[in-house]
C-alpha positions as CSV (number, residue, x, y, z in Angstrom):
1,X,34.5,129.5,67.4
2,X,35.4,133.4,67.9
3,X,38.1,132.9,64.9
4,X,35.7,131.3,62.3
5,X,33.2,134.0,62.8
6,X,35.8,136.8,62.7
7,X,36.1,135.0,59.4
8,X,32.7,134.6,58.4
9,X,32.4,138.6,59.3
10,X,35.4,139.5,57.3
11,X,34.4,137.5,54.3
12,X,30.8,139.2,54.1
13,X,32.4,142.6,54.6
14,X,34.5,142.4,51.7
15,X,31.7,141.4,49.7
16,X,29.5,143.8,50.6
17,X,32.9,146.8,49.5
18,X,32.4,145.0,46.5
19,X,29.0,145.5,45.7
20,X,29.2,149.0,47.2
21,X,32.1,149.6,45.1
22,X,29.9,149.2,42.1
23,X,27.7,152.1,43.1
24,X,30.2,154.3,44.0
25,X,30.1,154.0,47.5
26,X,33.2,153.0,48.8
27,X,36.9,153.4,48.4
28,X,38.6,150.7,46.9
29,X,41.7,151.6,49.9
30,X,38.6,150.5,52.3
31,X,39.4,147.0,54.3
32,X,36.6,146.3,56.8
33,X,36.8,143.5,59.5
34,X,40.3,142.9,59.8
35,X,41.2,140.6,62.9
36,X,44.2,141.6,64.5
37,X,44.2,138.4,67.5
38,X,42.0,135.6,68.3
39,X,41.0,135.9,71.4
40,X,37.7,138.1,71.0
41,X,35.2,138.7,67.9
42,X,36.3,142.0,69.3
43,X,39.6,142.0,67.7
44,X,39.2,144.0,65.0
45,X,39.3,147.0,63.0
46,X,38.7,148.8,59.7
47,X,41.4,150.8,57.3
48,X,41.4,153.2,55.5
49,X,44.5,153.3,53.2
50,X,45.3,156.7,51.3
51,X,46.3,156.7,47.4
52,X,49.8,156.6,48.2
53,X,51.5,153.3,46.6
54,X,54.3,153.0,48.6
55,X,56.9,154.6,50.8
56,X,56.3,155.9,54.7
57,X,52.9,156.9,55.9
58,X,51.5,158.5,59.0
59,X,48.4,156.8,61.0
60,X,45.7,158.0,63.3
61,X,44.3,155.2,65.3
62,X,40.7,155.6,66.8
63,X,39.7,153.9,70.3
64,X,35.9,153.9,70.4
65,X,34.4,155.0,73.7
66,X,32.0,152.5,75.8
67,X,33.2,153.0,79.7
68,X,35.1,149.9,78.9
69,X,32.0,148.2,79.0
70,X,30.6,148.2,75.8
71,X,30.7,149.6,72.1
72,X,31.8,149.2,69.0
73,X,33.7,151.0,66.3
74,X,30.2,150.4,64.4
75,X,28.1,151.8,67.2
76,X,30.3,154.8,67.1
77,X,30.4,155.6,63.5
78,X,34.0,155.7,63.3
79,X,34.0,154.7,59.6
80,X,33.8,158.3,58.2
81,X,36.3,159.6,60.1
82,X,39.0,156.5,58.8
83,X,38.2,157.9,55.4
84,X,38.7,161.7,56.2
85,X,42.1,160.8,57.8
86,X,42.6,159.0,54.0
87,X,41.8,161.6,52.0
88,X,44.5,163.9,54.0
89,X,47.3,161.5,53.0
90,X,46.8,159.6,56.5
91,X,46.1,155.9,57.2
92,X,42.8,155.9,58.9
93,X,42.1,152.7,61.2
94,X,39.2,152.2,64.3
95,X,39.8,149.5,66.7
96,X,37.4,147.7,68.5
97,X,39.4,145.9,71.6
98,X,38.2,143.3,74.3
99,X,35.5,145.0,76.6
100,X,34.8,144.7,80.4
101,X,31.8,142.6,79.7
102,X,33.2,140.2,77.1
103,X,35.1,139.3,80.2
104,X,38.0,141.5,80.2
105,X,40.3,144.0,82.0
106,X,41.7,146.9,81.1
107,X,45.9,145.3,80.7
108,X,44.0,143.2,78.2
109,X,42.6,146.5,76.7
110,X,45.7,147.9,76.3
111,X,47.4,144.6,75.1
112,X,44.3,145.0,72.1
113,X,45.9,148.3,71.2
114,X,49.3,146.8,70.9
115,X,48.2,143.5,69.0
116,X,46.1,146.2,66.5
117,X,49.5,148.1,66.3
118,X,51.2,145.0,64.8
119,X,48.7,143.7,62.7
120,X,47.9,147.7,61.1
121,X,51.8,147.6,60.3
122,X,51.7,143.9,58.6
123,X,48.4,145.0,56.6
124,X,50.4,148.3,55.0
125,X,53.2,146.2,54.3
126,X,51.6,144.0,52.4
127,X,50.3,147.4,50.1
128,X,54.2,148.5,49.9
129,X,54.0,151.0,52.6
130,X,55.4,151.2,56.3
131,X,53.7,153.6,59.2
132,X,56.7,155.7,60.4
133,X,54.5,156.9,63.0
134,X,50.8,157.2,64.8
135,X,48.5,159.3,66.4
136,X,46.2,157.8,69.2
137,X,42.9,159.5,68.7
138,X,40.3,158.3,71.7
139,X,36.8,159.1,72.8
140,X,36.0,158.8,76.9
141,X,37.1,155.4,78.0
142,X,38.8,155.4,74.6
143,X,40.8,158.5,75.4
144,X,41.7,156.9,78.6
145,X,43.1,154.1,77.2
146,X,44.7,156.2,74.7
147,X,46.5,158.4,77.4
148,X,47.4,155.2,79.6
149,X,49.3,153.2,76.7
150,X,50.9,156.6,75.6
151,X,51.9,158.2,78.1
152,X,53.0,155.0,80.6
153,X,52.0,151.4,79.0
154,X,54.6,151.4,76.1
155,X,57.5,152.4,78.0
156,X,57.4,148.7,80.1
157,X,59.4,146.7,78.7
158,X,58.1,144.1,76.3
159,X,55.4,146.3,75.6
160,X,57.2,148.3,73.1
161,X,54.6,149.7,70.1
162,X,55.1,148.4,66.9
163,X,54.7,152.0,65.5
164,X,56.2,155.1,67.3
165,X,53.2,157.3,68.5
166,X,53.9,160.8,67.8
167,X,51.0,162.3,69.6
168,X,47.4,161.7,71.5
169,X,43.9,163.2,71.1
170,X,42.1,162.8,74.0
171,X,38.4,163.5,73.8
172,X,36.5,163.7,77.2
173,X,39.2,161.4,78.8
174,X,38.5,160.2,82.6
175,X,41.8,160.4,84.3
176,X,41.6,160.1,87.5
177,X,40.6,156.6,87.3
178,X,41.5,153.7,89.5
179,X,40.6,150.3,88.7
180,X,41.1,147.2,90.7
181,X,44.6,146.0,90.6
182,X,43.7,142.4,91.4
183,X,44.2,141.0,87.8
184,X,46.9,139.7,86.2
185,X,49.4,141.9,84.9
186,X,47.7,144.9,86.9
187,X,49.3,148.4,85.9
188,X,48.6,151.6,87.7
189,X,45.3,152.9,85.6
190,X,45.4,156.6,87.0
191,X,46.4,159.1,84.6
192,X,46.9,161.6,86.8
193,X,49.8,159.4,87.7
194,X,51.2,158.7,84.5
195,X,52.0,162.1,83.5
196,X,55.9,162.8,82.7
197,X,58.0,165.0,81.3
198,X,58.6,162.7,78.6
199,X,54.9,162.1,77.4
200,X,53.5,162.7,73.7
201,X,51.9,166.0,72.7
202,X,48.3,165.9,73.6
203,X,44.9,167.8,72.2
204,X,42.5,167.7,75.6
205,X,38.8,168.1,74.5
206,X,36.9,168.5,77.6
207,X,33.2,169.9,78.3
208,X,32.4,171.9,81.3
209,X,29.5,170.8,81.3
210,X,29.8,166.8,81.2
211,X,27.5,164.8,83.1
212,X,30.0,161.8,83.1
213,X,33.7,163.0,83.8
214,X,33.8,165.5,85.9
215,X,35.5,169.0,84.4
216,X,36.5,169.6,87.7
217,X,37.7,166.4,88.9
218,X,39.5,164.9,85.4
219,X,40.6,168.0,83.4
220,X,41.0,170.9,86.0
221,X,44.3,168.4,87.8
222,X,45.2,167.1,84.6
223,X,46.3,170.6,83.2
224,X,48.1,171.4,86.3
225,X,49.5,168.1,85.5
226,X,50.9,168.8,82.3
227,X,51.8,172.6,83.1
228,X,54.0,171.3,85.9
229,X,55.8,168.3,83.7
230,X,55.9,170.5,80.7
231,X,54.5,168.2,78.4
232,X,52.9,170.1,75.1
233,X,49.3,170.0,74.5
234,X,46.2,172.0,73.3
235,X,43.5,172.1,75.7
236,X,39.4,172.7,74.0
237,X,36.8,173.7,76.2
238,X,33.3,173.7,75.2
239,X,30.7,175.2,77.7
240,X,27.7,173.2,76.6
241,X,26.9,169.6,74.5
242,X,27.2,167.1,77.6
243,X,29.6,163.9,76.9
244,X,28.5,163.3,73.9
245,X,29.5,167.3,72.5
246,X,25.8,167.2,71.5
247,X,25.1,171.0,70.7
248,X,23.7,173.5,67.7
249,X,24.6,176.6,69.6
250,X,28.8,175.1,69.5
251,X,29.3,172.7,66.4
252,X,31.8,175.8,64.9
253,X,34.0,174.7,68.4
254,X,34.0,171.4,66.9
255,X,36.1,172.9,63.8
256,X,38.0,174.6,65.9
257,X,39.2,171.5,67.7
258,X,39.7,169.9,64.6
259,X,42.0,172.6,63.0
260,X,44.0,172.3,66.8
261,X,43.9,168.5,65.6
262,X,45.1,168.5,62.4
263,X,47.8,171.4,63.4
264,X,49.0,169.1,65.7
265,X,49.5,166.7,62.7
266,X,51.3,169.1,60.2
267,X,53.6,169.8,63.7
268,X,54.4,166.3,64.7
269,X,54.0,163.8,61.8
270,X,57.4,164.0,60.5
């Protein structure tokens, strides 16, 4: 049943690019609704390709946020940012995965990332291009689960990534996190664990005052962390805005973190 309505969803979504298309109001590069497994209506995503015809492509991939409860790539608005990454030469793509109360755990979470991996590969080989590499690009639970296939979930073997992630962006991430190992597959969920010497480049986006994940108990350790495994990263502090980064008085940080961002990509998209 999940697999025909995935279908039925992807069907009306191309129709309605169509009709937007008409108006002006969408790329033709824009594929909505793609199902990368068929487990979950929740396996899917949207791409946003970039002009480029053919030859090797970079890729940011955005995990939406939730507390791996709920959300959606749609209740996040990640749509604008896939075509922003586009327009930059990027491929653009925003998962949705398989959420806590779909049932699911987090090692199915993190096998959603993987499956999406795959699938975002076959889709730009089919438009004559191949992803040499990826950015993971997460908000809060998404940023977790960002961090935890990064930096420890794609070195177990078997669970190799499709497409070699150069780097992570990790917006308000909880990392000291411990979930309930009794489920199948269970993998150590702690970031604070997972750092090594040998983890991807990381932007941290963190605010001091967030009501959610604590500065003090998830960022403060997880710089020491990184300082003492020498793993590069850029670390953005904002003093006000809540989880959400919700402020007036500090949307110019919010370019600042960006240009961080984007350096990042100029460095390590090669």
């Amino acid at each position: 049943m999940a697999v025909i309505l995935q279908r039925i969803i992807a069907a009306l979504s191309s129709v309605l690019a169509a009709i937007l298309l008409l108006f002006g109001q969408a790329a033709p590069d824009v594929v909505l609704n793609v199902p990368f497994a068929e487990d979950s209506l929740f396996q899917m995503m949207d791409i946003a390709f970039p002009e480029q015809s053919e030859g090797s492509v970079s890729a940011v991939m955005i995990i939406h946020g939730g507390g791996w409860l709920t959300g959606t790539r749609l209740t996040h608005g990640h749509a604008g940012q896939c075509e922003s990454f586009a327009k930059r030469g990027l491929i653009g793509v925003a998962i949705d995965h398989r959420i806590a109360l779909g049932p699911a755990n987090y090692v199915d979470m993190l096998d959603d990332i993987g499956y999406a991996l795959e699938e975002l590969q076959r889709q730009a080989g089919e438009r004559g291009l191949t992803i040499k590499n990826i950015a993971l690009w997460g908000y809060s639970s998404g940023a977790h689960l960002a961090l935890l296939y990064a930096y420890s979930w794609q070195n177990v073997p078997g669970n190799e990534p499709a497409i070699p992630i150069s780097f992570v962006v990790a917006r308000v991430a909880p990392t000291e996190v411990n979930f309930d190992a009794d489920v199948e597959g269970a993998f150590d969920s702690n970031i604070l664990r997972a750092v090594h010497a040998d983890a991807p480049p990381t932007v941290f986006c963190y605010q001091k005052n967030d009501e959610l994940v604590d500065y003090d108990r998830h960022a403060v350790p997880m710089r020491a962390k990184l300082d003492a495994f020498g793993v590069p990263y850029e670390w953005v502090e904002f003093e006000y805005g809540g989880h959400m980064m919700l402020n007036l008085r500090e949307l110019p940080h919010h370019k600042i973190a960006y240009d961080k961002i984007f350096a990042f990509a100029d460095k390590y998209f090669k």
